[in-house]
C-alpha positions in Angstrom: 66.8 20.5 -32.6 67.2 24.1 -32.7 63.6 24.9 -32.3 63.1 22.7 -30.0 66.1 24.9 -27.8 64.5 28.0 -28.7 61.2 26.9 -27.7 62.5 25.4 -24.1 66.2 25.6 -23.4 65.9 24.1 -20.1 63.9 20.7 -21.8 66.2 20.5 -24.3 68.7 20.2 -21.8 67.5 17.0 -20.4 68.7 13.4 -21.5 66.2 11.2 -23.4 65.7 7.9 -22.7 64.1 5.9 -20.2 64.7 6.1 -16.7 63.2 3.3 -15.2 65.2 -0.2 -15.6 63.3 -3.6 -14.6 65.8 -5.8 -13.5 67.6 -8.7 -15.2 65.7 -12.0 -15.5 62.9 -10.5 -13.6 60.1 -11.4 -16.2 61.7 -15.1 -17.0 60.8 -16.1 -13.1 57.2 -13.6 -13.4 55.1 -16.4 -14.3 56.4 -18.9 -11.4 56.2 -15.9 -8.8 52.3 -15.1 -9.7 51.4 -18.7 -9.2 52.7 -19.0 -6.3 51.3 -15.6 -4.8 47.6 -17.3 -6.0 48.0 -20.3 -4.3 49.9 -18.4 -1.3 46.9 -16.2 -0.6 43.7 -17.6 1.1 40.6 -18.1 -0.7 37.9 -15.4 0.5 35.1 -16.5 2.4 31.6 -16.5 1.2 29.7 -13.8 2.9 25.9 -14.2 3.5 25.2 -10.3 2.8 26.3 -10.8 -0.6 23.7 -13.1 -1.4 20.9 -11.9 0.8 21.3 -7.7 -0.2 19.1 -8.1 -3.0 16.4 -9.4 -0.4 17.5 -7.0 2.3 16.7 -3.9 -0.4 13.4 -5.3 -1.7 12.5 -6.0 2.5 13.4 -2.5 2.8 12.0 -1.0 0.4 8.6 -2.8 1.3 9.0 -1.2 4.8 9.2 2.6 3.5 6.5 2.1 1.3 4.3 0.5 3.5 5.4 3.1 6.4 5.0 6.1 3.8 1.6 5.3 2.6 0.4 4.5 6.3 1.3 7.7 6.8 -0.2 9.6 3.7 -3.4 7.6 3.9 -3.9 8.6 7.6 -3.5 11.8 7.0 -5.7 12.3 4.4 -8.4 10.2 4.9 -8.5 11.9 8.1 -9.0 15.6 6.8 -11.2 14.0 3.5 -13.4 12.3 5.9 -14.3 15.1 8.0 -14.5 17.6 4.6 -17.0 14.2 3.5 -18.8 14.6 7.3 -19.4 18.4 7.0 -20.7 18.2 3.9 -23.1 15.4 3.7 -24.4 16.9 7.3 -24.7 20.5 5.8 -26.7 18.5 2.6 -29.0 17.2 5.1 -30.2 19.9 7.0 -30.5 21.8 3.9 -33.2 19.1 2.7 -34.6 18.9 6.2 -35.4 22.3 6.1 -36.9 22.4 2.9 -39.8 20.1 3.5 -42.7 21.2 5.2 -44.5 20.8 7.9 -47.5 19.5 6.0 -45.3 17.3 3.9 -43.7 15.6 7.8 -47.7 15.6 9.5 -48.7 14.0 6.1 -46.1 11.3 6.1 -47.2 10.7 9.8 -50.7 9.6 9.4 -50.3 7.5 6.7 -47.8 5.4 8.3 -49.2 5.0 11.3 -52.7 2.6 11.1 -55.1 3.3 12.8 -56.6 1.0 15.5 -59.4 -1.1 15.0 -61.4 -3.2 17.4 -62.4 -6.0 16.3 -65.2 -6.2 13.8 -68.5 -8.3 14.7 -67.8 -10.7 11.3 -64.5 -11.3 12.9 -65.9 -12.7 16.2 -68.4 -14.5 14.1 -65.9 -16.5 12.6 -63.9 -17.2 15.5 -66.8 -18.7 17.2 -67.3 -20.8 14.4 -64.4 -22.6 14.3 -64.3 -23.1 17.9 -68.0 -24.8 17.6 -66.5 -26.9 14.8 -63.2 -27.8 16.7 -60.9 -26.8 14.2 -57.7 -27.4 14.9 -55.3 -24.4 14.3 -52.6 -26.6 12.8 -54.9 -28.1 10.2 -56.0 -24.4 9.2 -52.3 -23.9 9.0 -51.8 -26.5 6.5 -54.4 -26.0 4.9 -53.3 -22.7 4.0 
C-alpha cells in the first residue's frame, strides 16, 4: 500500500469497489421482460433489394464492361485500321511501281484473244448440219 501512495497519492486516495449497482430483483424478471420485448416488436419486412442485389451487381457490372470495351474497341480499331489502311496502300504502290512497263504490256496481250473470223472449216460444218436437219437439241444430248 505504501508504494502504491508513493507512486499516485491522489489514486490511492480513491475508494475501491464497484460503483455501479443493478437493482434488486432485476435479473429474476430479465427473462420475462426479453420475451415480451421479442414478441412486442414487429417482424421486419422482407425487402426485394435484398434478394435481387446479387443480380443488380452482376447486371451492373455487365453494363460497364460492355460500355468500357465498346469504348476501347472503337477507339482502337479506329486508329489500327487506318495504321492497317496506310500501310497496305503504301505496300501496294511500292509493288506497282516495281513492275515494269513490259511486264503490264506483256500481261495485256496475252489476256486479251485476239479476234478471229470465222474459219472456212467452220462454215463447212454448219452447212452440213443444216443440210442434214440436225436438230440442236439432239446435238446437245448427244454431247
Amino acid at each position: 500500500m505504501d508504494k502504491e501512495n508513493n507512486i499516485s497519492p491522489k489514486l490511492s486516495k480513491i475508494p475501491r469497489g464497484t460503483p455501479f449497482k443493478v437493482p434488486e430483483g432485476y435479473f429474476e424478471t430479465f427473462s420475462d421482460r426479453l420475451g415480451e420485448a421479442i414478441h412486442k416488436k414487429d417482424p421486419v419486412p422482407e425487402r426485394r433489394i435484398h434478394y435481387l442485389k446479387p443480380y443488380l451487381a452482376a447486371a451492373i457490372l455487365i453494363i460497364v464492361a460492355l460500355v468500357s470495351g465498346s469504348y476501347i474497341f472503337r477507339n482502337n480499331l479506329g486508329r489500327s485500321g487506318d495504321r492497317f489502311h496506310a500501310e497496305v496502300s503504301r505496300v501496294v504502290e511500292q509493288e506497282l511501281y516495281s513492275i515494269s512497263e513490259e511486264t503490264i504490256l506483256e500481261a495485256m496481250e496475252t489476256d486479251v484473244a485476239p479476234e478471229t473470223e470465222p474459219s472456212t472449216e467452220t462454215d463447212e460444218m454448219i452447212n452440213y448440219l443444216l443440210d442434214e436437219n440436225v436438230d440442236e437439241a439432239d446435238m446437245l444430248n448427244a454431247l
